[in-house]
N, C-alpha and C positions, 0 to 999 in steps of 0.2 A: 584412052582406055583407063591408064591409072587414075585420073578424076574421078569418073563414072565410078569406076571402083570403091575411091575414096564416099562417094556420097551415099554409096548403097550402104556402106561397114560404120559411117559416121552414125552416132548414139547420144548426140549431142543435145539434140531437139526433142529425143522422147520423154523424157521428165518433166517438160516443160507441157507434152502434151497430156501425159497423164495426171498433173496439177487440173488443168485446164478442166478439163474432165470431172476429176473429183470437186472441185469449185463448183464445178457448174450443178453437180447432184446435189452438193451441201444447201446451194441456194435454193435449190429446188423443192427438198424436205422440209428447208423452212418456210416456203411461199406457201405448201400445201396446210402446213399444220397450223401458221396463224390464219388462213379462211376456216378451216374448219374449226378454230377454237372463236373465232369472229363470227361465225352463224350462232354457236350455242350461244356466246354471250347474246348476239341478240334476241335472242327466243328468251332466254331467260330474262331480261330486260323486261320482255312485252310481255310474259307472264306476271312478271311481280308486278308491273305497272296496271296491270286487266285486276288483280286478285286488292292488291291494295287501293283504287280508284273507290271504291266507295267505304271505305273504312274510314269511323271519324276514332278521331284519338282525342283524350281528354289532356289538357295542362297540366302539368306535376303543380298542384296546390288547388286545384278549381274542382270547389265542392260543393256548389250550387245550392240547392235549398228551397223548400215549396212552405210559404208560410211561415216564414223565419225559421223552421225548424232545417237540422241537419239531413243531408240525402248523400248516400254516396259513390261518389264518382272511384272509377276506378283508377289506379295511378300507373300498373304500369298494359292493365289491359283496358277494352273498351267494355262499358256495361252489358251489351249484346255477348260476348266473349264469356260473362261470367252468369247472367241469366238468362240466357238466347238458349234454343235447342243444342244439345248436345253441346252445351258451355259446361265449364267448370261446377257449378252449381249439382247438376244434372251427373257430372261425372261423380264428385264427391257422393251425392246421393246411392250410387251403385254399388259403392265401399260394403253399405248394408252394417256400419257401426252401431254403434250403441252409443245413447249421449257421454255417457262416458271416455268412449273410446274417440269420441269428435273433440269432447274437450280438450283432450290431452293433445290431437293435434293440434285442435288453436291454440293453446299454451304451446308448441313447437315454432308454430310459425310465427307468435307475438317473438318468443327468444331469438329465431333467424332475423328478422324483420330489425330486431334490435341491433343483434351481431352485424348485420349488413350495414346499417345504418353508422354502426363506431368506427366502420373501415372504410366510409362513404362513402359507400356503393350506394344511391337511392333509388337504381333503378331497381334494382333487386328486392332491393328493402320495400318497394311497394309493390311489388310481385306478390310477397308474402304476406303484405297487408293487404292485396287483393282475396288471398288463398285466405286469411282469417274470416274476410266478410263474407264466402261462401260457404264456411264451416260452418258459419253463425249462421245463416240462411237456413241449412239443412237441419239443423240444431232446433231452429224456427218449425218447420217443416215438419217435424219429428214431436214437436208440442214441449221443446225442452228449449233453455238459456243458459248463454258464458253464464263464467260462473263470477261472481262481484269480486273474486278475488283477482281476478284476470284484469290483465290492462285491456279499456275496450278499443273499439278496429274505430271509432271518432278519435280517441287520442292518439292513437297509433300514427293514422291516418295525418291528424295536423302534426304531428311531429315528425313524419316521412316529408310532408311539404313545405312542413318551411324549410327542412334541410339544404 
């Protein structure tokens, strides 16, 4: 009787059982939360893979040319991107400036373009020299031109790729 006794009052094994326990939930929480962060990755995977499959992207320096003259490729978006529907072009356009107030932006983005470029960043730096040759477009657009004092978006342009 006193064994029995002893084994009913022993407390020896319940710590061990409630480890057991808590181990087994910890495991638990972490098997649920890596599947569901393993579904999103994969969704997200197979959107970017659906959304970027037909995107061409052009070479940092590749500026092609129709008849030896200069055409320009965009450096850090695609041409579609900047004169395609509801591109950049398009978007500038709805600003509703004045050539004035367009110049003074492409004289901001030749400065950023520039700034980017000393801290060599050139990814950036042909973002902005993408962003001038829409300005200049609209400027186009509008019956107006950079102004000769401006650096223009051809030099810009070969001095972001040879970087």
């Amino acid at each position: 009787m006193k064994r029995k006794n002893n084994f009913i009052h022993d407390q020896s094994g319940a710590v061990t059982v409630d480890w057991v326990i808590l181990g087994a939930a910890i495991v638990g929480i972490g098997m649920a939360s890596v599947i569901s962060v393993r579904t999103g990755t994969n969704d997200l995977g197979a959107d970017t893979q659906a959304a970027l499959s037909g995107v061409e992207v052009a070479s940092l320096g590749e500026l092609g040319g129709l008849g030896g003259g200069w055409e320009f490729t965009g450096l850090f978006t695609t041409r579609e991107w900047i004169e395609g529907p509801g591109g950049l072009v398009e978007q500038i356009s709805n600003w509703n400036h004045t050539n004035a107030q367009l110049q003074n932006n492409y004289d901001n983005y030749a400065r950023a373009a520039q700034r980017y470029l000393d801290q060599g960043n050139t990814r950036i730096a042909g973002l902005m020299v993408d962003h001038m040759y829409a300005v200049e477009q609209v400027m186009a657009n509008q019956g107006g031109t950079v102004s000769s004092a401006s650096v223009s978006v051809q030099s810009m342009h070969g001095t972001v790729a040879a970087a």
